[in-house]
VOPAGU-2260 file (C-alpha; in pm, 1 decimal, decimal comma):
REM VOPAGU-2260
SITE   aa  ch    i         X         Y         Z
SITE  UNK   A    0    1256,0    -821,9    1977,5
SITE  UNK   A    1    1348,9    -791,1    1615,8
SITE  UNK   A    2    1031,2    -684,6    1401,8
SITE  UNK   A    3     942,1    -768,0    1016,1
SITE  UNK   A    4    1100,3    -462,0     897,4
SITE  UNK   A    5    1427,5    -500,2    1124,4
SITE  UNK   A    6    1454,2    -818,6     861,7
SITE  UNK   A    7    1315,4    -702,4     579,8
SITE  UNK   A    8    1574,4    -386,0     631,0
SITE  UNK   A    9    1880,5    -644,0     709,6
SITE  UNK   A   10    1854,4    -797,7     422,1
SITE  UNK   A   11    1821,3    -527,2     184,2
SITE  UNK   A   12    2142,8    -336,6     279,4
SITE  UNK   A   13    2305,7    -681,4     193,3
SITE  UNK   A   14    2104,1    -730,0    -121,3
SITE  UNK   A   15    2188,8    -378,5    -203,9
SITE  UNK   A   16    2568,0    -464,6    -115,7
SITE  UNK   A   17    2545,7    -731,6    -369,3
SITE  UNK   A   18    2392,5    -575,8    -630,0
SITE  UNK   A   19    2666,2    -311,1    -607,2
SITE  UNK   A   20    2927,8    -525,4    -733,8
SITE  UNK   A   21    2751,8    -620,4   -1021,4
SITE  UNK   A   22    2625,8    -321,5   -1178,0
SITE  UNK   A   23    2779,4     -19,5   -1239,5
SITE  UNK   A   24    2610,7     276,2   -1172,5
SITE  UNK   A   25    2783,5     478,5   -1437,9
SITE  UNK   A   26    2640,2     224,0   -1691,1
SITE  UNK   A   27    2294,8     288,4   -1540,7
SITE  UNK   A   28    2314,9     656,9   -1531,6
SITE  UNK   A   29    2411,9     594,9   -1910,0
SITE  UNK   A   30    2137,5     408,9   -2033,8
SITE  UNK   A   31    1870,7     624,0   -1801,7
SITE  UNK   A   32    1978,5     940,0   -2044,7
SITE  UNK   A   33    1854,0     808,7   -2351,9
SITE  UNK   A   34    1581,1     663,9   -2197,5
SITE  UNK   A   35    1251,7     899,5   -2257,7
SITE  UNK   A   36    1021,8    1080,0   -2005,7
SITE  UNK   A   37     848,5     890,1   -1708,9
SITE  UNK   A   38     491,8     883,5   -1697,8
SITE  UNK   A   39     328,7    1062,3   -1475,2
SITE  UNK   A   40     233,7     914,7   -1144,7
SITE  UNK   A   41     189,9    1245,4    -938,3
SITE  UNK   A   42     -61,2    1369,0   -1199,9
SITE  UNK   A   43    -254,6    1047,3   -1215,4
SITE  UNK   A   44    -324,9    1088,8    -843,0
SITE  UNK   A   45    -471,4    1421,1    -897,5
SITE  UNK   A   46    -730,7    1313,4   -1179,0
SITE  UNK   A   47   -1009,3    1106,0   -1026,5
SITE  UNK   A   48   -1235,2    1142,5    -752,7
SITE  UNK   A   49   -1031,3     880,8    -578,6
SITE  UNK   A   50    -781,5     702,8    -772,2
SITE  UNK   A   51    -609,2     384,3    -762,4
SITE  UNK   A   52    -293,2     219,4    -741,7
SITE  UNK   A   53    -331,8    -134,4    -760,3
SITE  UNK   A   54     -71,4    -351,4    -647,1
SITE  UNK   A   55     109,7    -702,9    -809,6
SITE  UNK   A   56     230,4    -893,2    -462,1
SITE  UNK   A   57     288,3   -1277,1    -511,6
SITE  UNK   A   58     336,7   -1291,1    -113,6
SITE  UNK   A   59     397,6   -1089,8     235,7
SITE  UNK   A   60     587,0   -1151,4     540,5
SITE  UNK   A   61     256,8   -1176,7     719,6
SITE  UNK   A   62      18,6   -1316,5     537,3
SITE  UNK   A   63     265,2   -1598,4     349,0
SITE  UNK   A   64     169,5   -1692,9     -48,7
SITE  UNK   A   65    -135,1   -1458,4    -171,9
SITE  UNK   A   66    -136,8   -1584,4    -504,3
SITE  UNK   A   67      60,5   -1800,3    -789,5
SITE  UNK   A   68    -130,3   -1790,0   -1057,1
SITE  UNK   A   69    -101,5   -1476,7   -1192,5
SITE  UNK   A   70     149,4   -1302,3   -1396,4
SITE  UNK   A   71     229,7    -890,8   -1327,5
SITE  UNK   A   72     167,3    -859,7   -1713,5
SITE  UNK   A   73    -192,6    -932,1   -1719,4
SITE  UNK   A   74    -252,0    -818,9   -1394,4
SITE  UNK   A   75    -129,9    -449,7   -1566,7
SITE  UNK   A   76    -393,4    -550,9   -1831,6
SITE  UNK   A   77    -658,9    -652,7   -1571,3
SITE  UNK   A   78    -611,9    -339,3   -1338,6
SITE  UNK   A   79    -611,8    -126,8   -1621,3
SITE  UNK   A   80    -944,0    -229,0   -1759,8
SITE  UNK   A   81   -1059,4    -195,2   -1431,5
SITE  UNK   A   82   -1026,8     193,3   -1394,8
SITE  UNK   A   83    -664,5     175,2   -1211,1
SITE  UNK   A   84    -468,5     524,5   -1211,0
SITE  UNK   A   85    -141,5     315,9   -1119,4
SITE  UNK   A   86       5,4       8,0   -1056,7
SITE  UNK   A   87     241,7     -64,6    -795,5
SITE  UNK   A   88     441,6    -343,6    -790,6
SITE  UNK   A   89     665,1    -512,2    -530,8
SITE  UNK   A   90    1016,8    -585,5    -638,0
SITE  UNK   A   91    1124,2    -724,3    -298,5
SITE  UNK   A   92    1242,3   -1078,1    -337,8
SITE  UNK   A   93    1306,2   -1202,5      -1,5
SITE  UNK   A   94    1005,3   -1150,8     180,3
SITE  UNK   A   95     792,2   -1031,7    -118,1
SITE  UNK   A   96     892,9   -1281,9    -350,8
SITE  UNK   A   97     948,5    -958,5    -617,3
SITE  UNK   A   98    1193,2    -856,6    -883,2
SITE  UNK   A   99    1241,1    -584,2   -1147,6
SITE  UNK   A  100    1147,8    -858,8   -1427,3
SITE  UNK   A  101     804,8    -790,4   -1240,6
SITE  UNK   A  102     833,4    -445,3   -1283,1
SITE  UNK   A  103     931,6    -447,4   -1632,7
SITE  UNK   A  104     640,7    -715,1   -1734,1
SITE  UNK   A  105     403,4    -470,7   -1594,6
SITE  UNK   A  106     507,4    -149,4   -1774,1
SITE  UNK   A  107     544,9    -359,9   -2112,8
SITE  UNK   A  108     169,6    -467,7   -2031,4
SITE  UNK   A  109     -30,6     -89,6   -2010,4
SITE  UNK   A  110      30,4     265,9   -1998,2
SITE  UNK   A  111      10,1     298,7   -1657,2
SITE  UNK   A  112     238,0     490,1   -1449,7
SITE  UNK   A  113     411,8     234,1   -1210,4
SITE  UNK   A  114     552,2     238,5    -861,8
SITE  UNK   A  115     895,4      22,4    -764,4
SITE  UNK   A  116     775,4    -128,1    -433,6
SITE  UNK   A  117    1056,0    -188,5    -222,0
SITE  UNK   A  118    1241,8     -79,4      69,7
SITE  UNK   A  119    1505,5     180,9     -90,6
SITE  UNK   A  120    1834,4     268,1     140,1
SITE  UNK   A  121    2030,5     359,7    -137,2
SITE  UNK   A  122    2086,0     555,2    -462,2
SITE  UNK   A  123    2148,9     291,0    -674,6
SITE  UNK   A  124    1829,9     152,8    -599,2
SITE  UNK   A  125    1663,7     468,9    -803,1
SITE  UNK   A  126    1839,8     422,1   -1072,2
SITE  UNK   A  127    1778,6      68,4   -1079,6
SITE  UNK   A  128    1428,9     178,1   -1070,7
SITE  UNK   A  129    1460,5     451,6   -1335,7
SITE  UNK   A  130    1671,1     167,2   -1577,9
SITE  UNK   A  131    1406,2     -88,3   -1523,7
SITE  UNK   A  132    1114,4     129,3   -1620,9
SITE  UNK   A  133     966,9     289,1   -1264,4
SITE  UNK   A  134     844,9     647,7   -1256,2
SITE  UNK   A  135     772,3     627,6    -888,9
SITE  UNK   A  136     947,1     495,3    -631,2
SITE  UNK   A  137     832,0     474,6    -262,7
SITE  UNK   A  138    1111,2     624,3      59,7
SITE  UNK   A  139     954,6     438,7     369,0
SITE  UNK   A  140    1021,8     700,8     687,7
SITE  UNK   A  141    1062,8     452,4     910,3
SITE  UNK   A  142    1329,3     239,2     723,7
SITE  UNK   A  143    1565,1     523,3     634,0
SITE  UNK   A  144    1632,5     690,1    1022,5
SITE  UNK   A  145    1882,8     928,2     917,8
SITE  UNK   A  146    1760,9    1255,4     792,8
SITE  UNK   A  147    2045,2    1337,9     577,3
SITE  UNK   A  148    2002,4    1031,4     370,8
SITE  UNK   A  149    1635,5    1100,9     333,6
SITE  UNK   A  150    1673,0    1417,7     200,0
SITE  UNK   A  151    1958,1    1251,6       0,5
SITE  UNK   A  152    1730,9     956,7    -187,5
SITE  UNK   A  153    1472,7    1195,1    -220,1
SITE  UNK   A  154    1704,0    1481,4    -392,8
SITE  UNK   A  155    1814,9    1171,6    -610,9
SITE  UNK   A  156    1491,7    1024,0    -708,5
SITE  UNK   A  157    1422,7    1365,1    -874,0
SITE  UNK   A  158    1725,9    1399,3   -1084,9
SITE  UNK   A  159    1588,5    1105,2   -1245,0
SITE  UNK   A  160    1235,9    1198,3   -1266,4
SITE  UNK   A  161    1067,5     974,3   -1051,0
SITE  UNK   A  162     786,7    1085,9    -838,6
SITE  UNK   A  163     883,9    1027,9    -485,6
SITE  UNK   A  164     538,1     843,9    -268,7
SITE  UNK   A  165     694,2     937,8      88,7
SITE  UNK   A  166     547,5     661,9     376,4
SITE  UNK   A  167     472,8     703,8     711,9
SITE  UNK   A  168     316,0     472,6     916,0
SITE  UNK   A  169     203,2     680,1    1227,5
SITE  UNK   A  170     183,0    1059,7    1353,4
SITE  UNK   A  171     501,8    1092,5    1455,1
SITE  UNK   A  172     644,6    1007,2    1146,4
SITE  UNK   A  173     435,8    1355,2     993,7
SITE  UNK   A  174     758,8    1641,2    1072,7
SITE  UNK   A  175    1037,8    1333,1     918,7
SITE  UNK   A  176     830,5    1347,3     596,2
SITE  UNK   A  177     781,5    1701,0     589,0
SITE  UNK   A  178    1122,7    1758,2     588,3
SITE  UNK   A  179    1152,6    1743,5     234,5
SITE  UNK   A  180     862,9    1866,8     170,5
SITE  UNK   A  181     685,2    1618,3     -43,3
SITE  UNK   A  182     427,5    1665,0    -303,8
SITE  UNK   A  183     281,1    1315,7    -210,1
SITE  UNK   A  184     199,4    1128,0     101,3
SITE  UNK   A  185     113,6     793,7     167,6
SITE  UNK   A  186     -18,7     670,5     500,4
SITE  UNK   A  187      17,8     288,7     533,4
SITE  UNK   A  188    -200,9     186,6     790,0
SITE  UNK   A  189     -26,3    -149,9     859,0
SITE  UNK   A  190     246,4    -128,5    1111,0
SITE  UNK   A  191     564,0    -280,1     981,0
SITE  UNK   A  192     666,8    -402,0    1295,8
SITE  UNK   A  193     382,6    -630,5    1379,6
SITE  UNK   A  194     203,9    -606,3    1093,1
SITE  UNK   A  195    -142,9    -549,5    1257,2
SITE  UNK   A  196    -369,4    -292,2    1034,0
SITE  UNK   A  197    -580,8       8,6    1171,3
SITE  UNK   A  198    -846,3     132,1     913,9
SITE  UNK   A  199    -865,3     419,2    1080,5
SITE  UNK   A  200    -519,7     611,8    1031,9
SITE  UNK   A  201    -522,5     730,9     714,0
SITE  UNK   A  202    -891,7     986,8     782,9
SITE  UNK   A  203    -695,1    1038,3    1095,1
SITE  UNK   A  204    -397,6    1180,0     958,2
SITE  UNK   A  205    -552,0    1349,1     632,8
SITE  UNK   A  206    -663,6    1595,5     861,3
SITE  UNK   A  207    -266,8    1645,4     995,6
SITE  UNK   A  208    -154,8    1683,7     607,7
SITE  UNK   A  209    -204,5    1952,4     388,0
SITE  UNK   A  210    -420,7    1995,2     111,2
SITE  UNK   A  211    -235,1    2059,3    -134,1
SITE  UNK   A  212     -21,0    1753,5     -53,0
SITE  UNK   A  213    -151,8    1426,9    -231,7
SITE  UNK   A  214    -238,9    1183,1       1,2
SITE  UNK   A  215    -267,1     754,7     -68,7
SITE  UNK   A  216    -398,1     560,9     220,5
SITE  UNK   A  217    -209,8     233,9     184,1
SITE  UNK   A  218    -335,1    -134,2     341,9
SITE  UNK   A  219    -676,6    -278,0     489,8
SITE  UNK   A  220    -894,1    -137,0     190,0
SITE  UNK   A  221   -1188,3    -397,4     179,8
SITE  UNK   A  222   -1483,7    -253,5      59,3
SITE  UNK   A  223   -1656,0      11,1    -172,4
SITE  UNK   A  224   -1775,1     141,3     174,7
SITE  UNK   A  225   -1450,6     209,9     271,8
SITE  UNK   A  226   -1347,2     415,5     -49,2
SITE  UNK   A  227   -1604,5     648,7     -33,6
SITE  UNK   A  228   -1545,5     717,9     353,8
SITE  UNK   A  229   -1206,0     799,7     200,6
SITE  UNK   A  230   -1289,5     998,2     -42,4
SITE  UNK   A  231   -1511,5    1188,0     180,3
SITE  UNK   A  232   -1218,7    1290,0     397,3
SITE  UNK   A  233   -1044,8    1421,8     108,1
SITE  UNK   A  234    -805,9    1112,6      24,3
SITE  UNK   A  235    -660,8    1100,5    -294,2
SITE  UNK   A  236    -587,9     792,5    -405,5
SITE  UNK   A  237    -580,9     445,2    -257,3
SITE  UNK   A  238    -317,3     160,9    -303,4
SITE  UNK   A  239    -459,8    -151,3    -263,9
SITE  UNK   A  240    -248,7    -526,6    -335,7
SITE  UNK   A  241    -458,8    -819,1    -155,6
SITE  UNK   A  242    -802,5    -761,4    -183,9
SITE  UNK   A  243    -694,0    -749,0    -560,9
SITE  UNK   A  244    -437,4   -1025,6    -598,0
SITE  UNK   A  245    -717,7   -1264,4    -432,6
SITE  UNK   A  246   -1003,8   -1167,2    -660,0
SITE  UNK   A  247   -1163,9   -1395,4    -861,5
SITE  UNK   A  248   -1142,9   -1153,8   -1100,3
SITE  UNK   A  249    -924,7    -862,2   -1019,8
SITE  UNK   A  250   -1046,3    -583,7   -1301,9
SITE  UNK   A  251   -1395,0    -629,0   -1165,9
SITE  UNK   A  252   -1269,7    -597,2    -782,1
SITE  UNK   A  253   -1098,2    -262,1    -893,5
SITE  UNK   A  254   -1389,3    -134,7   -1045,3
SITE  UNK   A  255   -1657,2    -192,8    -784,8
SITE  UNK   A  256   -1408,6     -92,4    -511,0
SITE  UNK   A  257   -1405,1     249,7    -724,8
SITE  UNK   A  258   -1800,0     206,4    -853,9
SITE  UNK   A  259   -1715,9     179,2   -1173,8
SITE  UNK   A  260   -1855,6       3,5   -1441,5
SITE  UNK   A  261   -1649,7    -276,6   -1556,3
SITE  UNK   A  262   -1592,0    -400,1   -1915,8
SITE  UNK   A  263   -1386,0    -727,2   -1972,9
């Protein structure tokens, strides 16, 4: 049976196929070296008891519209009053409803380092993401099967300065990851095949990573109770997108999910 990401990955080769033949990557490369230095993303996950990466998603495969009325501009403004390290925000348009206009709004809005969320098979995707204002970009384990062109968008995403947020979704995905030896880990503990979350996996596997390797536990983050069980298994950071997009009032979610005091 074909999963989410077996459709979320079809249609991304042909997206990327399409984008292709209109941009030029020479003309990308080109306007990336006069661009200035990123910010930095792997630093900001380093600088906080736990820190946060909050997330601009209009939508998900699972979980249909999350929310319409608001803009990734003053969610950057909102999440960054609220004591946010990072935003990350999804640039997938099928299934995601995304786009790099998103991405751009966002880093226009704050001085927050920024993630391109999206499910990257290909170099020009990283300098699409470099052009467009990214200084992160995440490789998903289980969407790029062949080692080789791991190693290869990984290699790449560093010639252009981007921090690289490696994904895996389960143990076995630990050695794949490890082959390139990241700097920063994220465990996302919703499966992409069927979507279902375990709240669990992330403490699980932070004992299976090293220490010196950043580590982001990614989906099912509810509750202020829930950071500080993180944070007492030595998590790093936490990337969190619904519980935040379905706020009320998002700054103030961030902040008590990080007991913070919040300002408006």
């Amino acid at each position: 049976m074909r999963t989410y990401l077996d459709r979320i990955l079809e249609f991304t080769y042909g997206r990327v196929e399409e984008e292709k033949r209109k941009m030029s990557f020479g003309d990308l490369d080109r306007e990336i070296r006069t661009m200035g230095p990123t910010r930095p993303f792997l630093a900001a996950m380093q600088g906080e008891p736990i820190s946060l990466i909050a997330e601009f998603k209009r939508r998900s495969p699972s979980k249909g519209v999350i929310r319409e009325d608001f803009e990734p501009g003053r969610a950057a403004e909102t999440y960054a009053r609220g004591g946010a390290s990072a935003m990350s925000v999804l640039t997938e348009p099928q299934f995601f409803d995304g786009s790099m206009e998103d991405l751009q709004a966002a880093r226009n809005a704050c001085t927050l380092p920024i993630l391109r969320k999206d499910f990257v098979v290909d170099p020009i995707q990283i300098v699409q993401a470099r052009a467009g204002g990214a200084d992160a970009i995440l490789l998903i384990v289980a969407g790029i099967p062949d080692a080789g062109r791991f190693a290869e968008l990984a290699d790449c995403a560093g010639e252009y300065g981007l921090t690289v947020l490696v994904e895996i979704h389960n143990p076995h995905e630990l050695d794949r990851a490890f082959e390139i030896e990241p700097r920063l880990v994220g465990v996302n503990q919703r499966n992409l095949s069927t979507f279902d979350v375990d709240t669990e996996l992330a403490i699980k596997l932070r004992r299976q990573i090293p220490s010196e390797v950043s580590m982001v536990a990614e989906s099912g983050i509810t509750s202020r109770k829930q950071v500080q069980e993180l944070h007492e298994a030595s998590v790093d950071a936490i990337l969190v997108g619904e519980t935040l997009m379905r706020a009320d009032d998002p700054g103030r979610e961030a902040a008590e999910l990080l007991g913070r005091q919040y300002t408006e």
